[in-house]
C-alpha positions in Angstrom: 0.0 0.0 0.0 1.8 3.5 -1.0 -0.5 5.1 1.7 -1.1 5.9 5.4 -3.6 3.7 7.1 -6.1 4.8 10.2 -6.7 1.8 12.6 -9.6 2.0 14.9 -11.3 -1.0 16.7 -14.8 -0.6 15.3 -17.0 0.5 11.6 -18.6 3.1 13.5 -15.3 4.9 14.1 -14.5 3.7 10.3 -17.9 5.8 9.8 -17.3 9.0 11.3 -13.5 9.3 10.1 -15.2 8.3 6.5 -18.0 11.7 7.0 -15.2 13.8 8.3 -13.3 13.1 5.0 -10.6 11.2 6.2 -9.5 8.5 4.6 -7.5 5.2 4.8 -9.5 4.2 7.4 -9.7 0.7 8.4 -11.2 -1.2 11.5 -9.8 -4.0 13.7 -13.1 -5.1 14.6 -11.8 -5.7 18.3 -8.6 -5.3 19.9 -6.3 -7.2 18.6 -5.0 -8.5 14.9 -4.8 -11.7 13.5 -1.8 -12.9 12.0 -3.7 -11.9 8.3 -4.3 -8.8 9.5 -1.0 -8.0 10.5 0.4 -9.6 7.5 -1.7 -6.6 5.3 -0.9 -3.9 7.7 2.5 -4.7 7.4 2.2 -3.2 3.7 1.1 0.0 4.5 3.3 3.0 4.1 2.7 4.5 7.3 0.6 3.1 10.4 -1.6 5.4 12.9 -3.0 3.7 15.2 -6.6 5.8 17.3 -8.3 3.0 19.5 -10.8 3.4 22.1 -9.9 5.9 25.1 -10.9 2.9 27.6 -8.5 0.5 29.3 -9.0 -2.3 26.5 -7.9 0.3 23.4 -5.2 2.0 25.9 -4.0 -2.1 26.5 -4.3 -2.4 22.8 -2.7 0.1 22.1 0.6 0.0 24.5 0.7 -4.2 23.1 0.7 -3.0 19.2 3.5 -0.5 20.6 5.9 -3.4 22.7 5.1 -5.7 19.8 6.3 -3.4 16.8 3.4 -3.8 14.9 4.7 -1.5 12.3 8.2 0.0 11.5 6.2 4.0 10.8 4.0 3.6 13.8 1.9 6.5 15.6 -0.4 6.2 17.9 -2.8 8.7 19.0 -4.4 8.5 22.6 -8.4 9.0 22.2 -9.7 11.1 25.2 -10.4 9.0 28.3 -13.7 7.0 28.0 -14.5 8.2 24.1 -13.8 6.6 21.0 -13.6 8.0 17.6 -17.2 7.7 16.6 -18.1 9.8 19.6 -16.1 12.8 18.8 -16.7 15.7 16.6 -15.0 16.6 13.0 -12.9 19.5 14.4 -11.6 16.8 17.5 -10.8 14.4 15.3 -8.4 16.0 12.8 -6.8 18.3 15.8 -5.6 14.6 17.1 -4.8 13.4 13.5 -2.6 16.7 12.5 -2.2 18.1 9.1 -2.4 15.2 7.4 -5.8 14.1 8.3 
């Protein structure tokens, strides 16, 4: 993939990245990858990684980190409690910078 992907855990994150115009977005569907998953992320030119903001996407998240999931990994910390779907347009592309 010659692209930046957007990992979230769910399609209704997917959703409200897709009507804020962001794209690249793709969902987990949980909390963790499967070996086929990883195997396609792995392609990707750069990785961003916005879970949840609760204690399974934060555990998610610092695993994916300690398990180099990607050489061009960033993560992004979602606000305590929220997850993507939940936050507003402006919210979301102030965490995912320029390049939104």
């Amino acid at each position: 993939l010659d692209r930046r992907l957007i990992l979230v855990e769910g399609a209704w994150s997917v959703m409200k990245l897709h009507q804020a115009k962001v794209t690249g977005v793709v969902a987990l569907g949980g909390t963790s990858a499967s070996a086929s998953q990883r195997a396609l992320l792995a392609r990707a030119r750069r990785l961003v990684l916005l879970l949840d903001g609760d204690e399974a996407g934060r555990t998610a998240t610092a695993r994916f980190t300690n398990d180099r999931l990607h050489s061009a990994l960033r993560t992004i910390g979602c606000p305590t409690g929220r997850d993507p779907a939940d936050l507003d347009e402006a919210t979301l592309r102030g965490l995912l910078g320029p390049d939104a």
